[in-house]
KOLLODREN-378252 format. One line per 2 residues: number of its first residue (from 1); their letters; for each residue x, y, z of N, C-alpha, C, O. Coordinates in nm, 4 decimals. Each point is the difference from the previous one (the first is absolute). Example, Ala and Ser with C-alpha at 12.3 -4.5 7.8 and 13.67 -1.06 7.14 Angstrom:
1	as	1.3190,-0.5690,0.7800,-0.0890,0.1190,0.0000,0.0900,0.1200,0.0000,0.1036,-0.0019,0.0665 | -0.1386,0.1069,-0.1385,0.0820,0.1190,0.0060,-0.0770,0.1090,0.0730,0.0509,0.1108,0.0169
***
This chain:
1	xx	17.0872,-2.0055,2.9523,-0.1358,-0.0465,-0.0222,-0.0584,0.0698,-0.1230,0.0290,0.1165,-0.0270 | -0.1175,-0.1959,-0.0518,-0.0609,0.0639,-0.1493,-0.0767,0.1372,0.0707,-0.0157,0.0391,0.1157
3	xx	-0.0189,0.0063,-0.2381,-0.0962,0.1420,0.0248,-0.1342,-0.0880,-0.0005,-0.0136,-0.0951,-0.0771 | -0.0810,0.1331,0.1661,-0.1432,-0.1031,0.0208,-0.1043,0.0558,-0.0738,-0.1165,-0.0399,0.0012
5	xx	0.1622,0.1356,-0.0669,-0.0565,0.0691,-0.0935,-0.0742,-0.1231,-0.1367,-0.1121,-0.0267,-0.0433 | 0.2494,-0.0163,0.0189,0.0225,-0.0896,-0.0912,-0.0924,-0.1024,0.0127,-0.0944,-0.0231,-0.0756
7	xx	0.1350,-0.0519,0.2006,-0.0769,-0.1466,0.0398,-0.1521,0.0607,0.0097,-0.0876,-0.0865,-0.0019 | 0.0413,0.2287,0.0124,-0.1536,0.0139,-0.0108,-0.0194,0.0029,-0.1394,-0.1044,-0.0644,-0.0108
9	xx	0.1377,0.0976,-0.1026,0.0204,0.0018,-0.1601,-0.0474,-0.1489,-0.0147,-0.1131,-0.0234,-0.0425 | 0.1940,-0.0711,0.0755,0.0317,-0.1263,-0.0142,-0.1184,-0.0843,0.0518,-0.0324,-0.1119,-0.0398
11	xx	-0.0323,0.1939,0.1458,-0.1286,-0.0750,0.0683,-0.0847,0.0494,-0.1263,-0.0392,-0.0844,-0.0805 | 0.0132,0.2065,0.0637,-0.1473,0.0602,-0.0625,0.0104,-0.1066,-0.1216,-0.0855,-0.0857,-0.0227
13	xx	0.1999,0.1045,-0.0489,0.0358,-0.1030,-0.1320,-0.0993,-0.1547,0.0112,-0.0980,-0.0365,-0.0650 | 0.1607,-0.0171,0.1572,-0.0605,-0.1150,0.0441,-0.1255,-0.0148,-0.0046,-0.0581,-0.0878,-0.0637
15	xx	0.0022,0.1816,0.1380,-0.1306,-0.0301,0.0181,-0.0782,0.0157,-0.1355,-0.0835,-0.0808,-0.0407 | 0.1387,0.2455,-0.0512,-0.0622,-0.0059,-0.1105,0.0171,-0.1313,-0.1002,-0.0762,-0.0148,-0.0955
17	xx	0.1822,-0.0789,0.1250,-0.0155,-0.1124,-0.1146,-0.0834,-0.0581,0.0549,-0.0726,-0.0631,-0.0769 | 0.0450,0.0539,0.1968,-0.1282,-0.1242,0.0578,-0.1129,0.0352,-0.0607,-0.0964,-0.0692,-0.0327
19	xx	0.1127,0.1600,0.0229,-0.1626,0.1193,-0.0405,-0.0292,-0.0742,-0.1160,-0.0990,-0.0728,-0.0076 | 0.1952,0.0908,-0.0992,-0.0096,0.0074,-0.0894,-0.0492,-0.1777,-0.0590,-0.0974,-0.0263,-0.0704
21	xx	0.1842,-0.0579,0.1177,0.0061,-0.0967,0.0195,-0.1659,-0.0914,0.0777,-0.0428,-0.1127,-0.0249 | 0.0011,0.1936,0.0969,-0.1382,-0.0298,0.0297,-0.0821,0.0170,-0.0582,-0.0962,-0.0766,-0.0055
23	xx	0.1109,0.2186,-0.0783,-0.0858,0.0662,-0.1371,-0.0224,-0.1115,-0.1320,-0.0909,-0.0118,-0.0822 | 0.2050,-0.0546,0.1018,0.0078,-0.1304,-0.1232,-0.0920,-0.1106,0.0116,-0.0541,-0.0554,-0.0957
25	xx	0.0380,0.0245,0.2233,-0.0315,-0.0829,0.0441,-0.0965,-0.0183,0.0057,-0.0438,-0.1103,-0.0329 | -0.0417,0.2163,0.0805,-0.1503,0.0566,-0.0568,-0.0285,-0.0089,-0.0876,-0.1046,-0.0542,-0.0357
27	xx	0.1941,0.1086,-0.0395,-0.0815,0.0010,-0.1631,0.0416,-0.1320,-0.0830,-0.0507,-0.0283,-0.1086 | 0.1542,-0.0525,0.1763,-0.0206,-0.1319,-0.0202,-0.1601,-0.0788,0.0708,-0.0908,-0.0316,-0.0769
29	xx	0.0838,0.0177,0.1734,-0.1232,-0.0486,0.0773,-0.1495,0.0753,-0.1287,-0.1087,-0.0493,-0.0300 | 0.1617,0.1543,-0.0051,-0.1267,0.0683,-0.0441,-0.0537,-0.1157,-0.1708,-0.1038,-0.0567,-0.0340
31	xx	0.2219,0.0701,-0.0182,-0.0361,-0.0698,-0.1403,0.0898,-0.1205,-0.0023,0.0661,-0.0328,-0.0985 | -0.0683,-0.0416,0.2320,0.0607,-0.0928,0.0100,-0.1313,-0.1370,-0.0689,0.0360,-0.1136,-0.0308
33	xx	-0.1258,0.1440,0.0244,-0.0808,-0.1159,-0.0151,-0.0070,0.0070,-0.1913,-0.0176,-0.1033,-0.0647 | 0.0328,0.2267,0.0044,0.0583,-0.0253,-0.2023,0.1263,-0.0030,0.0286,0.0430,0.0777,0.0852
35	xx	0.0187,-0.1432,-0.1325,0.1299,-0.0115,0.0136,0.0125,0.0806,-0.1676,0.0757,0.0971,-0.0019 | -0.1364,-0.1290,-0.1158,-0.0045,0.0617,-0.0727,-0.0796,0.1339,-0.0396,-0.0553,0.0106,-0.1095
37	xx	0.0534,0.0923,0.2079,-0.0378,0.0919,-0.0100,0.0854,0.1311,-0.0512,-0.0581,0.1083,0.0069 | 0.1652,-0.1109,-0.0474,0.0733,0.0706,-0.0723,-0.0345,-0.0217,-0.1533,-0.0259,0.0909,-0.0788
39	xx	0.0289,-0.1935,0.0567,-0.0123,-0.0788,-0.1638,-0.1729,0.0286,-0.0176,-0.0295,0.0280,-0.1162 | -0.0975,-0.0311,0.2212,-0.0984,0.0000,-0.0435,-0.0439,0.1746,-0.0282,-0.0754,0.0453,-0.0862
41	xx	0.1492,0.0240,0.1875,0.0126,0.1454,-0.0781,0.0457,0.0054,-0.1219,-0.0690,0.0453,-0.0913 | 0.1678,-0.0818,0.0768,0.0471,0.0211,-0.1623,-0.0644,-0.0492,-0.0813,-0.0337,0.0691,-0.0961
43	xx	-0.0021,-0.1901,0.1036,-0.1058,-0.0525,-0.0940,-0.1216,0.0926,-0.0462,-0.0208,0.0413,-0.1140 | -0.0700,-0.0137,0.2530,-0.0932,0.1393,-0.0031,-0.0163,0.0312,-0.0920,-0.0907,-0.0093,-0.0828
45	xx	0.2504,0.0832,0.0938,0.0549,0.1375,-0.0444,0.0030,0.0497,-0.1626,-0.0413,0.0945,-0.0672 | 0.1245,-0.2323,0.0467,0.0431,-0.0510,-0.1163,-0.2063,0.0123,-0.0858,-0.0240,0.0930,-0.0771
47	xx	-0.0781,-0.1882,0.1089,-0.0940,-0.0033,-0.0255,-0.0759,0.0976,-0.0869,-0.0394,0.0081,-0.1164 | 0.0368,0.0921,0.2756,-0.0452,0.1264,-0.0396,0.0292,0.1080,-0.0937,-0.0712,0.0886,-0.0473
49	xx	0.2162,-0.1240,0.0302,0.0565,0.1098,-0.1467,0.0135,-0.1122,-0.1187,0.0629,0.0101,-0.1053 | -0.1070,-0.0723,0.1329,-0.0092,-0.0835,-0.1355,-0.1272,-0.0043,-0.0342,-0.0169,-0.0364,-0.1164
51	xx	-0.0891,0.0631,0.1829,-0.1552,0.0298,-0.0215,-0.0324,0.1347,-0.0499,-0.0726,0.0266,-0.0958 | 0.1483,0.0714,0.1881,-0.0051,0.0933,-0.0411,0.0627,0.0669,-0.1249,-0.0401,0.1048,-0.0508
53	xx	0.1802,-0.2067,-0.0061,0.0317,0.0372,-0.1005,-0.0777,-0.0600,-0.0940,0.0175,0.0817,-0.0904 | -0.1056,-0.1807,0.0345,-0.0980,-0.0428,-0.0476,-0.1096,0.0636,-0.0014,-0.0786,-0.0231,-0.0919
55	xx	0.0418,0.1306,0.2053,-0.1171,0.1113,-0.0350,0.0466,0.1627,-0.0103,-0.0514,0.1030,0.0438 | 0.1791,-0.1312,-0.1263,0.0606,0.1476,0.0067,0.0305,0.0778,0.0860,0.0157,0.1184,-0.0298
57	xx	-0.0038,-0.1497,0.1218,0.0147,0.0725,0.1385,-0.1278,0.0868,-0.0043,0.0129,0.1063,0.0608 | -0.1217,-0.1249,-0.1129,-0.1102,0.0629,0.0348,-0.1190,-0.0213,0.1144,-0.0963,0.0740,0.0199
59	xx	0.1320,-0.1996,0.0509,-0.1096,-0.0493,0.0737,0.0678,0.0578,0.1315,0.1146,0.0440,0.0092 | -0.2217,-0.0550,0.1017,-0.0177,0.0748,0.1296,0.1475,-0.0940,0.0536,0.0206,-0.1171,-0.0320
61	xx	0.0736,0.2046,0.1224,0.1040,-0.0476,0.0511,0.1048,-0.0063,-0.0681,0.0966,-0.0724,0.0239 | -0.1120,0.1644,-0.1326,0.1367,-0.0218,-0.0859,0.1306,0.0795,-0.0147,0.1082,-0.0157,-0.0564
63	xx	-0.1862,0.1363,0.1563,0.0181,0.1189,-0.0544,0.1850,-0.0354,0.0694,0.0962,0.0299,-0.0707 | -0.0846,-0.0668,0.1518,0.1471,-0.0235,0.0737,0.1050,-0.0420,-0.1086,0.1207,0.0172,0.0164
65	xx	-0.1730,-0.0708,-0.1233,0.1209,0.0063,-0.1142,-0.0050,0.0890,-0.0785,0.0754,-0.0006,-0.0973 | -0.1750,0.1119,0.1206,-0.0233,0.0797,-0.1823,0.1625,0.0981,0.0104,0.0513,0.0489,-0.1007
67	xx	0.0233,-0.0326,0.2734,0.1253,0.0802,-0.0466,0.1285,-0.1217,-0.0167,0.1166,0.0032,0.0392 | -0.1895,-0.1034,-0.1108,0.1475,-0.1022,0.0012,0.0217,-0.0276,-0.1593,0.1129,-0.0097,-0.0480
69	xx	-0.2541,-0.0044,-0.0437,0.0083,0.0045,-0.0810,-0.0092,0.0654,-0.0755,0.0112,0.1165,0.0382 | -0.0391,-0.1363,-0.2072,0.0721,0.1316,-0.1277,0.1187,0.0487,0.0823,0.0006,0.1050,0.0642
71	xx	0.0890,-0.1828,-0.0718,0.1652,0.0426,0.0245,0.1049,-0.1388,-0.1229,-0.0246,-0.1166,-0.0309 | 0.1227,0.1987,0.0008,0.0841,-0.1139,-0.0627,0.0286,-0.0595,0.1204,-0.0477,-0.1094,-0.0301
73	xx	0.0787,0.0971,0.1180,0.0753,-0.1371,0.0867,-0.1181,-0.0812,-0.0023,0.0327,-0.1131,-0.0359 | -0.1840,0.1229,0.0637,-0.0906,-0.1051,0.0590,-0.0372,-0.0542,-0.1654,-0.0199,-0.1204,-0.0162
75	xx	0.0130,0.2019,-0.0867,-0.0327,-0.0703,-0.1539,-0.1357,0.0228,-0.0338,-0.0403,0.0010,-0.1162 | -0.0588,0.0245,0.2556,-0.1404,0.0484,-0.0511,-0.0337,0.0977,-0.0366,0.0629,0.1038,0.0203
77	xx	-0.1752,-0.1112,-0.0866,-0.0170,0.1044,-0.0462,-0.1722,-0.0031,-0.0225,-0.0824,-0.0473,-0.0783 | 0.0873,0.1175,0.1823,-0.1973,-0.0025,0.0024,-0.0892,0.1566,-0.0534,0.0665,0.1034,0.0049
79	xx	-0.1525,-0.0983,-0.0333,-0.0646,0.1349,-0.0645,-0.0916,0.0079,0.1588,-0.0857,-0.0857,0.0216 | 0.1059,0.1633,0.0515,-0.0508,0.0375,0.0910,-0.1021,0.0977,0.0475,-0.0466,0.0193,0.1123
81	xx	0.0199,0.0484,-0.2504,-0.1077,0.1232,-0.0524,-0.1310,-0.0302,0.0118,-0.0985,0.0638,0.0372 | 0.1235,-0.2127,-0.0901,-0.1525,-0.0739,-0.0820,-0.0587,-0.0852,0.0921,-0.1025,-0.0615,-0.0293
***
């Protein structure tokens, strides 16, 4: 006969995919009514640093890019003094 050790491993397993699997499901039910609510974040997103790169990253809420840019990889280059 197996060690029942095992077949309790094999239960807890189980149940945690249900878990998990119910967790989806929720958060399907939750933003189930935008179906495009992934794309309308990004859009946002997209918005807001494009506004903000248009006011120098100086206007209120910007501050979340001032450690992304003045770097060679991003290409900006803002005076952040002034």
């Amino acid at each position: 006969m197996k060690d029942p050790k095992n077949m309790r491993g094999v239960g807890y397993s189980m149940i945690l995919v249900s878990a998990s699997l119910v967790g989806v499901l929720i958060m399907g039910l939750a933003i189930g009514e935008d179906v495009l609510f992934a794309d309308n974040m990004s859009r946002d997103s997209t918005a807001h640093f494009n506004e903000c790169k248009a006011n120098d990253f100086k206007t209120d809420g910007c501050e979340i890019y001032w450690d992304r840019i003045n770097t060679e990889i991003s290409g900006i280059y803002v005076d952040l003094e002034n």
